[in-house]
C-alpha positions as CSV (number, residue, x, y, z in Angstrom):
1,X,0.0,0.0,0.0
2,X,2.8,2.6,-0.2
3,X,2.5,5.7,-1.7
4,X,-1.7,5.0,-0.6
5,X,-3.7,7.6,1.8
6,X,-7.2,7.1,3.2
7,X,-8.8,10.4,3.0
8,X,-8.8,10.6,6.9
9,X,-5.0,10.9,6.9
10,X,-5.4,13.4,4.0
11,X,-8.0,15.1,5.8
12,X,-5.7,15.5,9.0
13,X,-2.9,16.7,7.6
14,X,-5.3,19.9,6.7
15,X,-4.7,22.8,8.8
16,X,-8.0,23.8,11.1
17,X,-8.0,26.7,8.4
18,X,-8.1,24.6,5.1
19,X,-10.8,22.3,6.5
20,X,-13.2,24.9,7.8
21,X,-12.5,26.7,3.9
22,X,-13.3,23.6,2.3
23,X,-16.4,23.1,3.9
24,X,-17.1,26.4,3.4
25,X,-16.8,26.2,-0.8
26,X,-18.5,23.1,-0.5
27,X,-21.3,24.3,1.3
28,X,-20.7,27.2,-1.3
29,X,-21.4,25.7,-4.6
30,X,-24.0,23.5,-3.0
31,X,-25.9,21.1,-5.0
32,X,-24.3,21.3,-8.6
33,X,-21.0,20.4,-9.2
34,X,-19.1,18.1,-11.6
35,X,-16.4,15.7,-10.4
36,X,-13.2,18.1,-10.8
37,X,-15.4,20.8,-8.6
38,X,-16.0,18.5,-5.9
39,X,-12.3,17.3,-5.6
40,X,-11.1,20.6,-5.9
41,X,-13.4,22.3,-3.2
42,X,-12.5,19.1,-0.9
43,X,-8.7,20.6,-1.0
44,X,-7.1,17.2,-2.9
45,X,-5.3,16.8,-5.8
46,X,-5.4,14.9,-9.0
47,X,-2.5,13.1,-7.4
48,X,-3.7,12.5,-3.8
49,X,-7.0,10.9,-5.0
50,X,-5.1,8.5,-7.1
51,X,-2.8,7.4,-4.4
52,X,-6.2,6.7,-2.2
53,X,-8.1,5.3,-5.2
54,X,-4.8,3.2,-6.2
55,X,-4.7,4.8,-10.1
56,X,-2.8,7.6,-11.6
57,X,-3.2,11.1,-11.5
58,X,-4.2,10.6,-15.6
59,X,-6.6,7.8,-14.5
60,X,-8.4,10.7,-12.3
61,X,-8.5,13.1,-14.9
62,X,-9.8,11.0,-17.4
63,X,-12.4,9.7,-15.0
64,X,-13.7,13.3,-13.8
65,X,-13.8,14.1,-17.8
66,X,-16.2,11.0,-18.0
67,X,-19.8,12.1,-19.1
68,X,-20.8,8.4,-18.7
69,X,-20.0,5.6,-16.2
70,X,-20.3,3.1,-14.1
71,X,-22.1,3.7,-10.7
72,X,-19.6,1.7,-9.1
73,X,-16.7,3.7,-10.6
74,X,-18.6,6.9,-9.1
75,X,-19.4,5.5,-5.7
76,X,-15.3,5.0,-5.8
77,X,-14.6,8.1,-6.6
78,X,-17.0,9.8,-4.3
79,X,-15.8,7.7,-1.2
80,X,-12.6,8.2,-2.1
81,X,-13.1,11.9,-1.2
82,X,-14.8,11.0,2.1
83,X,-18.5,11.0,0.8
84,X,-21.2,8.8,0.6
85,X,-23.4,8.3,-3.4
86,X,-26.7,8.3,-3.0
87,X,-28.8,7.7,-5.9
88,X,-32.4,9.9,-5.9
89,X,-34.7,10.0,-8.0
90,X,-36.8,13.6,-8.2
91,X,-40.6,13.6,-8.9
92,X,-42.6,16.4,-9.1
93,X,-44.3,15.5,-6.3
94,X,-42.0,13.5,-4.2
95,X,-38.5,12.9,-4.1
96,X,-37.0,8.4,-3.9
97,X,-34.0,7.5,-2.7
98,X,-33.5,4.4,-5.2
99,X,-32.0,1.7,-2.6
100,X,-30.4,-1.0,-5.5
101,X,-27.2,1.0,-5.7
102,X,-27.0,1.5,-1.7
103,X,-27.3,-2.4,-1.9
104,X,-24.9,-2.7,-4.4
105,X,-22.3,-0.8,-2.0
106,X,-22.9,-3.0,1.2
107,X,-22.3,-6.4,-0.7
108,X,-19.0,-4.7,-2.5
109,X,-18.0,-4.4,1.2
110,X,-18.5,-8.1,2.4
């Protein structure tokens, strides 16, 4: 596992400063955001999110470029920033959280 950080350890080495400023920006740009926005308002780089996700900093690139993929490659990518995908569905009545995918995560874990 060298050169590999969990985004705890990535986290912590943030000064008290950086993380309140990411928050901040996240907060910020709230619901709409595309992959590169997300990364970058979480304070990581190309480079630091491939050492956690165990690709290149190319890999990342190419992956935030993606217009199309797999919702496993996305839940990745997503934890691999310290979040959580949830998959919703929007009515104009009512809003579902669509469970498969949240499924799908458990049993990738077991």
């Amino acid at each position: 596992m060298t050169g590999r950080h969990s985004f705890a350890d990535l986290r912590a080495r943030m000064s008290p400063d950086a993380r309140s400023e990411a928050k901040i920006e996240a907060q910020r740009l709230g619901e709409q955001m595309d992959l590169a926005e997300v990364r970058r308002a979480m304070k990581l780089s190309q480079e630091e999110l491939g050492q956690t996700l165990q690709i290149g900093q190319g890999s990342v690139a190419k992956i935030e470029k993606r217009t199309d993929m797999y919702v496993s490659t996305l839940r990745r990518f997503i934890e691999a920033m310290g979040g959580e995908l949830e998959i919703v569905a929007r009515f104009p009545d009512h809003t579902v959280k669509i469970r498969n995918f949240a499924d799908l995560s458990e049993r990738e874990h077991t």
